[in-house]
N, C-alpha and C positions, 0 to 999 in steps of 0.2 A: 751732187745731182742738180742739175739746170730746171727748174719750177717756173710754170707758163703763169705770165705775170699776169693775165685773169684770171686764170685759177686760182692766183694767190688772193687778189683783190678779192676776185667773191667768195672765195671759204671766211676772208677775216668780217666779211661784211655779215655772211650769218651767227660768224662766232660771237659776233657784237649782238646780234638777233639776240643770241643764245647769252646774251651777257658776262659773257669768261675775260673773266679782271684780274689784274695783279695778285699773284701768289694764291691761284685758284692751278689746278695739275685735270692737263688734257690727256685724255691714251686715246691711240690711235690703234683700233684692233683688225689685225687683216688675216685672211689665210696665204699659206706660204705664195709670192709670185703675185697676188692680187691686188691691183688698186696701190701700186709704189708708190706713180704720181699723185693720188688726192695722199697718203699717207704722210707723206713729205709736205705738200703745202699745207695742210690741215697744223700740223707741228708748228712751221714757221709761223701762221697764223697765228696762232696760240702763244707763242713765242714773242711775237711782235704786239700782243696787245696785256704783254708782263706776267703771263700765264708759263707754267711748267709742264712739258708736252714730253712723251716718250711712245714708244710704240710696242707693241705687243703682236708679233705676227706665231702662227701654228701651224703646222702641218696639214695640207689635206688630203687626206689618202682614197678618198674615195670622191669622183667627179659630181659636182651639185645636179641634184635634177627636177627639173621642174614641178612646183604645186608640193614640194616635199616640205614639211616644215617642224620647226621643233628638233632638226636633227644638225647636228656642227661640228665640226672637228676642237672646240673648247672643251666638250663635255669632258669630265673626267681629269680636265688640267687643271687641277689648283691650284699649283704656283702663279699662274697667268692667270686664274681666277682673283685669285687672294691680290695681284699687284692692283686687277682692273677697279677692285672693288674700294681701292685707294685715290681713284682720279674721283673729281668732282664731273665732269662730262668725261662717257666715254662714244667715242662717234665708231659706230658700229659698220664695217666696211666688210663683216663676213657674213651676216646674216642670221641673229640670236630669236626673233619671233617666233612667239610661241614654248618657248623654250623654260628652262627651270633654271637655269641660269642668267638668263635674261632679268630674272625674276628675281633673285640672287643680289645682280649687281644693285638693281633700283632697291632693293629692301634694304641696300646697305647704303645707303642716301644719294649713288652716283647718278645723275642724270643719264638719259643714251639717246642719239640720233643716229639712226640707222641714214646713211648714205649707200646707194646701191646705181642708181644713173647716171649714165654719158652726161659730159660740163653742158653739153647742147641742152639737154633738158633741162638741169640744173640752173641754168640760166636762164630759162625758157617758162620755167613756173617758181621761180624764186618766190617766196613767203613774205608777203606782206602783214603787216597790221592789220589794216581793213578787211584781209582773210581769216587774220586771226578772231575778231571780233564776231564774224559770223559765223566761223566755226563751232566757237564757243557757244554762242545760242542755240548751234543746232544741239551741241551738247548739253546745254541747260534746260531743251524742252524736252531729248530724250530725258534727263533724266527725271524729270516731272510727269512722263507720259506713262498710259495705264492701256491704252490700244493700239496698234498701228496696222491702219488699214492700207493695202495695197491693189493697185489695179490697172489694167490697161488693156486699151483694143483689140491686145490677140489672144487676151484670155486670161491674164495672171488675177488672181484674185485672193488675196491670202492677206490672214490676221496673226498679229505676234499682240500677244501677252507681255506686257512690260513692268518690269518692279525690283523683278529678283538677281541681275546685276548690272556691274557699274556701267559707265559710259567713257567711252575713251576719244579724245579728241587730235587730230593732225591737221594740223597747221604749218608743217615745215621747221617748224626751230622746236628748242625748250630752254627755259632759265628758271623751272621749280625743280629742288632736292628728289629725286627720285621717279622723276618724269620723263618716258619715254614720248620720242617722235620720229616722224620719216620727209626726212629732206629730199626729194620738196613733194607735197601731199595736199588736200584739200578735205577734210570727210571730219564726222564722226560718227560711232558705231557703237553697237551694243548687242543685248540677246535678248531673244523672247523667254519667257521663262519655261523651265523644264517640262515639256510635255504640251506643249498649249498653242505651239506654232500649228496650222490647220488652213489647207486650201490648196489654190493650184497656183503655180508660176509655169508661166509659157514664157521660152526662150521663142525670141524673133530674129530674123536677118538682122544683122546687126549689132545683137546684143555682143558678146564679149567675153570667150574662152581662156582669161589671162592666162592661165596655166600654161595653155597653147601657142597664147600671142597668137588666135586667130579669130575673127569674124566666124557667128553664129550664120550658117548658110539657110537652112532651114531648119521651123520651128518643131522645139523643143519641150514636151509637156510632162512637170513632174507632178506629181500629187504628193501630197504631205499632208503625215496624220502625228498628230500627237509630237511631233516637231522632230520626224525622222520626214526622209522622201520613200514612199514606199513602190512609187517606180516610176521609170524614165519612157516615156514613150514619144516616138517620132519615126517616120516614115523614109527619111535621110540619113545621109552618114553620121551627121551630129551626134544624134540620142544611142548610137552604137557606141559612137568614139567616148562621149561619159561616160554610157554603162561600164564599157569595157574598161576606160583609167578606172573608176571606181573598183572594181572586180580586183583589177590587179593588185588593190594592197592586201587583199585578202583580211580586212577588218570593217565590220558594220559597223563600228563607228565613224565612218568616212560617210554614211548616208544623213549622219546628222544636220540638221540646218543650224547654222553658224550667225556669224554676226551681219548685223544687219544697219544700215546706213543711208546717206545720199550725199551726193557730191559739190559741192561749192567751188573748186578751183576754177575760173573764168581762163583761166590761162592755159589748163588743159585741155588737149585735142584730141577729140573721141575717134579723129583720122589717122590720130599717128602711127600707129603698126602697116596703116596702108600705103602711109608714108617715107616712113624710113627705110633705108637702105641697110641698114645691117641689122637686123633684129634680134641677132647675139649676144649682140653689146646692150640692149635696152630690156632695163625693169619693167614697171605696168602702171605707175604712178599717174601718167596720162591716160590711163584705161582707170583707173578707178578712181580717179577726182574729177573727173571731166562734168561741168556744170550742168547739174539737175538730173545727171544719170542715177538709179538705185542700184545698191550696190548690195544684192543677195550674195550670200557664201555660203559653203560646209564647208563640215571636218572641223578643227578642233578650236575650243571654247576654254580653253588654258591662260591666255589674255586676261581674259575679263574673269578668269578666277575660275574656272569650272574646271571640272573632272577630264574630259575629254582631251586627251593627248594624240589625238591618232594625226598621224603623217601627213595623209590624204586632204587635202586643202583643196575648194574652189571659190575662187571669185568671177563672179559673174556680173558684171554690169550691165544694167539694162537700161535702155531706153526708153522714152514716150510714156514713161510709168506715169500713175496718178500716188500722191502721197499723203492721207489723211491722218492726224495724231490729234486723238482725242475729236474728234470732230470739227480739229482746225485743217484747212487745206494747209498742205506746203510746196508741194510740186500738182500742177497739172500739166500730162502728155506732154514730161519731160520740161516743161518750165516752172521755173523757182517763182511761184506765187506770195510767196508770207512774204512782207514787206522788209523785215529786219535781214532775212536774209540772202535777200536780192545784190546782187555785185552791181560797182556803177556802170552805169550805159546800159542795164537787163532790164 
């Protein structure tokens, strides 16, 4: 099979990111038909920088649908279990978040990089260092942070309780034993603690339906008490089309409020679903790193160790937000204020 020789160059240049050295064993996990091309270069990569690379593809009998998460055609395959959990990286190309298996491979020391976006992106928000560096601090204050206050002009105003779990960081690559990432990413995130999320978030024009890949048209007003959303109100098609995805899994755990974040990628564009031409082909990784947006979600808290498995996923990025932790500014009306983790030229 003929391998487009950037795609070869940039996969070995994250695999370097990612540090995979001689006599280190890559897998490459796809579902049947999916992603040949990154599957093959990713190998060679691997390959060419002394590493031992195979591939592990499954069937998928049922079509992926949007905002669904925690669900894959691995479950239940332990032979393809049992090999993946023998690579030192496995680069995840079917989509394991959220998942008990996901969970599985890293407790059994394999690293994973989920890759899911067209090479355009990929090349387009490629992981740097100096991303890495501030991602990580965003991660080091959540995990020092005990408040986070949230707010902005069209009404969002809401407090997360912080302490009671971890904090997860994306940066685009990984090189620790048992450490997941999403090539290419910007953010870290975390949860307020059980019970204790409390306030309102107003969805605005503009904010950011990934589930949809569509623009919020008009605003969107949930209340949240005790760290559920106990309703959706809005005068527009919006707060119908929630209600109604939500409705449809038929599980109140899907009204849960989820993890919670902001975005550092300088390279991500908060325009691109307005932009691109085939929106088929494209993940959301430019809708949820896009610099200084907050990135609210529900639905399930399995990540970061919680009980909460339900299907029902939304991210929501929002704009012009104000971000306060501990009574330190971080973001004001959508700009990265804290000095440390300001990108250069912002």
């Amino acid at each position: 099979m003929a391998v487009d020789a950037e795609m070869l160059a940039l996969f070995k240049a994250e695999l370097e990111l990612c540090k995979v050295h001689e006599g280190e064993v890559v897998a490459a996990l796809t579902a049947c038909g999916e992603f040949i091309d990154y599957s093959h270069a990713f190998m060679l990569a691997a390959e060419g920088l002394g590493a031992t690379a195979f591939n592990v593809t499954v069937p998928r009998s049922k079509p992926k649908v949007a905002g669904v998460q925690g669900r894959h055609p691995l479950a239940g395959n332990f032979p393809a279990i049992e090999s993946l959990k023998r690579a030192d990286l496995v680069i995840d190309m079917m989509g394991l978040l959220f998942s008990a298996e996901q969970a599985e491979l890293q407790a059994a020391g394999a690293r994973v990089l989920r890759v899911m976006e067209p090479l355009h992106v990929l090349r387009q928000m490629f992981p740097t260092e100096d991303l890495r560096r501030r991602v990580e601090f965003e991660r080091d204050l959540l995990m020092k942070g005990k408040d986070l206050h949230i707010t902005s002009k069209g009404g969002t105003d809401v407090r997360y309780k912080l302490s009671q779990y971890p904090v997860i960081s994306e940066y685009g690559y990984t090189y620790e034993r048992g450490r997941w990432d999403h090539f290419p990413s910007g953010f870290s995130f975390t949860q307020g603690n059980d019970g204790s999320v409390e306030g309102t978030v107003v969805l605005m024009p503009g904010d950011i339906f990934a589930a949809f890949k569509r623009y919020v048209q008009t605003p969107v007003r949930l209340k949240i008490e005790r760290g559920y959303v106990t309703s959706i109100e809005g005068e527009g098609m919006d707060a119908a089309l929630m209600r109604n995805y939500i409705e449809s899994f038929n599980d109140p755990r899907g009204y849960a409020v989820s993890h919670i974040g902001w975005g550092l990628n300088e390279r991500a564009n908060w325009h691109h679903f307005a932009a691109t031409q085939n929106l088929a082909s494209e993940h959301v990784m430019n809708a949820l790193s896009f610099y200084g947006n907050v990135l609210f979600s529900t639905g399930p808290n399995t990540e970061l160790g919680g009980a909460n498995d339900t299907p029902c996923h939304m991210d929501l990025p929002m704009r012009g937000c104000s971000v306060v932790l501990d009574d330190v500014p971080i973001i004001a009306e959508g700009k990265v204020v804290h000095p440390e983790m300001r990108a250069p030229g912002h």
